[in-house]
N, C-alpha and C positions, 0 to 999 in steps of 0.2 A: 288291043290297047294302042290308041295313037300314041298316044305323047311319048316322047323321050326323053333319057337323061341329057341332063349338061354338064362341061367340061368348060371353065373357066378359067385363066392360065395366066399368071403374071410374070411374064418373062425375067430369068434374071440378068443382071448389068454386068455383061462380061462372057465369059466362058463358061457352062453352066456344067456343076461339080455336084449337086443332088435337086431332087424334087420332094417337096412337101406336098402333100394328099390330104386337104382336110374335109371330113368326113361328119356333118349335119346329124342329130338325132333325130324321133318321129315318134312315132306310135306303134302300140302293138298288130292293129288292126286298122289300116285305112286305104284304099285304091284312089283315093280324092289325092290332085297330083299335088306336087310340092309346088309353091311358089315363095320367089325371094322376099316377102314379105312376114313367110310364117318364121313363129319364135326361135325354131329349132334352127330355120337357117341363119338368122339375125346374131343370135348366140356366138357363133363360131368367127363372125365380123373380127373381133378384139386379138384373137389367135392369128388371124389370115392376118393383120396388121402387121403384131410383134413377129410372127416368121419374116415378115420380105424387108425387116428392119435385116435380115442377111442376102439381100439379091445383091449387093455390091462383093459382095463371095460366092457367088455364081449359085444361089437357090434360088431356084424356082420356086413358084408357088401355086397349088391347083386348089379348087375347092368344085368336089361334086354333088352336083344337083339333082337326087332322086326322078326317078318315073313318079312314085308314090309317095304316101308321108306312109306307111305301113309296114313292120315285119312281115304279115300276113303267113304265119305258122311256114310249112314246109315251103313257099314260097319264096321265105329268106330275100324279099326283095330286092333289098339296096346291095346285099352281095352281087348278083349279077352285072349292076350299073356300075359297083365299082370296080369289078374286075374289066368291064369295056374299058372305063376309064384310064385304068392300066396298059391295057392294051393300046389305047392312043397315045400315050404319052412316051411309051417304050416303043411306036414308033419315029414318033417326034425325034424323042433326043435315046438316040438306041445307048444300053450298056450303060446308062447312069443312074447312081444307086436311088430308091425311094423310101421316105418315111412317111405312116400313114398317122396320121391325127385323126381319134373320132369321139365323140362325145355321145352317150349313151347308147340308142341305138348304132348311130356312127362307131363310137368304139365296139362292138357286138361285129359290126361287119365290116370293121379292121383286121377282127380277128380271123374271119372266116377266110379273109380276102391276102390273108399274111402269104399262103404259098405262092403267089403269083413270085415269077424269077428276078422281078427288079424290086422287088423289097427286101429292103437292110433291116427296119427298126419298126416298131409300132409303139403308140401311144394311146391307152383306151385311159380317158376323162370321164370316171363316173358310167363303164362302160356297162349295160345292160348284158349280163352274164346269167345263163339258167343252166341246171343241172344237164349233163350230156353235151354241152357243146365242146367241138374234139380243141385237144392243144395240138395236135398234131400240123395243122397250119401253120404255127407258129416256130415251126423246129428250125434250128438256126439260126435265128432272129435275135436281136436284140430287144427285147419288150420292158417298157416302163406303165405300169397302172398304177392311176393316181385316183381314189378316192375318198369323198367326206365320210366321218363316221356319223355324220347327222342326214344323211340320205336315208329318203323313205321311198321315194320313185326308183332307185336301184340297188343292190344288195352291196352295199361292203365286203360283206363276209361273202359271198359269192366271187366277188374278185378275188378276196384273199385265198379262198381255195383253188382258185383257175390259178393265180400265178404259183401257189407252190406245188402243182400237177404240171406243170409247165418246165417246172426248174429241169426236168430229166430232159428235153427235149431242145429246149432255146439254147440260144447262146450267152445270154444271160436275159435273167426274169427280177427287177424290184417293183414290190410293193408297197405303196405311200399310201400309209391315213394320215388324212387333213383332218383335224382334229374340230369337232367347231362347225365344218363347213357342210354345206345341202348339196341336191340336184343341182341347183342354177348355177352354181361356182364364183358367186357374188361377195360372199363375206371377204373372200381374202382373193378377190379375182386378178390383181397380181400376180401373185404366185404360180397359179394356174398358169398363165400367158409364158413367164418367165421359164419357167420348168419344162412347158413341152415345149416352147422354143430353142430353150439350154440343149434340152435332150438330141433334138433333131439336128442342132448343129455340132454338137458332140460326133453323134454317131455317120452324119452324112459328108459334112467339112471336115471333120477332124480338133474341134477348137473345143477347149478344155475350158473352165471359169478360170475368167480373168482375175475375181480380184475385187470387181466391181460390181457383182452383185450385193444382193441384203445376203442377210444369213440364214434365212431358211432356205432359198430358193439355190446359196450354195452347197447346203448341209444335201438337200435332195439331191443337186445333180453330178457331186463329187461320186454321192453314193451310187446311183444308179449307174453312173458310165464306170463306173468298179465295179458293178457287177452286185452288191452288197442287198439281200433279198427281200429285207422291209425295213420301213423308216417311218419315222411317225415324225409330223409336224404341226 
């Protein structure tokens, strides 16, 4: 396979204190490569915005670009690209901490991709979860999963069970149903943006809600950076 993945990197303004990793969905099955075009990358646009709304608090922000659009069963594709991705970025900026943002597939191999040594937190959006995938990647970690209970392209209850298998291992695991909301993350796609933003700067800067959120997206991220196991919104 020629093509390769990409690493695309939005420096932050100042001293840089964490990196965002955000992390495209795909298909179960496909070797036809990714381009910036398809929906799965396009999606994640709105996220990569609200994160570098913190690069004046030294986050970076990366978003990686699959070989493929495909899980491809034991091939676990986008695991591998993301862990390169890691690897270049820890040696970019060595010993600073990372949170991974992924969105179906993408959260699927956030989670696989969680042991690597510069990840702090992870964030799986509606993450593509199936029976047998280990938490054991996730140990130590801080982990927020956020999903609709009106998804029909990914299991709810499949998240809900990965995060309370997970409780014995991370360092802390919450689980959000969006009450109302689908796959695309469109009804209340707000919230979405705010929450894994909140989260990442929570656990990466240190910065707590202000105050100035709405009140769901502070009821979510009070809870989650407490530690607090499900929330429903």
């Amino acid at each position: 396979m020629t093509n390769k993945p990409k690493l695309l990197v939005a420096d932050a303004n100042g001293p840089v204190r964490g990196i965002a990793v955000v992390l495209h969905g795909g298909r179960s099955r496909s070797h036809l490569p990714v381009r910036a075009t398809n929906l799965a990358v396009l999606r994640m646009r709105p996220f990569v915005s609200s994160l570098r709304r913190h690069s004046r608090s030294g986050l970076v922000v990366a978003q990686v670009r699959y070989r493929v659009r495909g899980w491809n069963g034991a091939e676990r594709s986008p695991v591998p690209d993301t862990l390169w991705a890691l690897d270049q970025l820890a040696a970019r900026f060595p010993d600073v901490p990372v949170a991974l943002v992924g969105h179906s597939m993408g959260g699927r191999a956030a989670m696989y991709a969680a042991a690597h040594d510069s990840v702090r937190s992870v964030v799986g959006l509606a993450p593509w979860i199936e029976p047998g995938d280990p938490v054991a990647p996730v140990a130590g970690r801080r982990v927020l999963i956020v999903h609709g209970d009106g998804d029909r392209m990914t299991d709810p209850r499949a998240s809900a069970s990965f995060a309370r298998s997970a409780v014995r291992s991370a360092e802390s695991v919450t689980f959000v149903r969006v009450e109302g909301e689908r796959h695309a993350m469109l009804r209340r796609a707000p919230l979405w943006h705010e929450v894994a933003t909140g989260f990442v700067a929570g656990t990466l800067l240190g910065r707590s809600p202000d105050g100035s959120e709405k009140r769901d997206t502070a009821k979510v991220l009070l809870g989650a950076l407490s530690g607090q196991p499900e929330l429903v919104v």
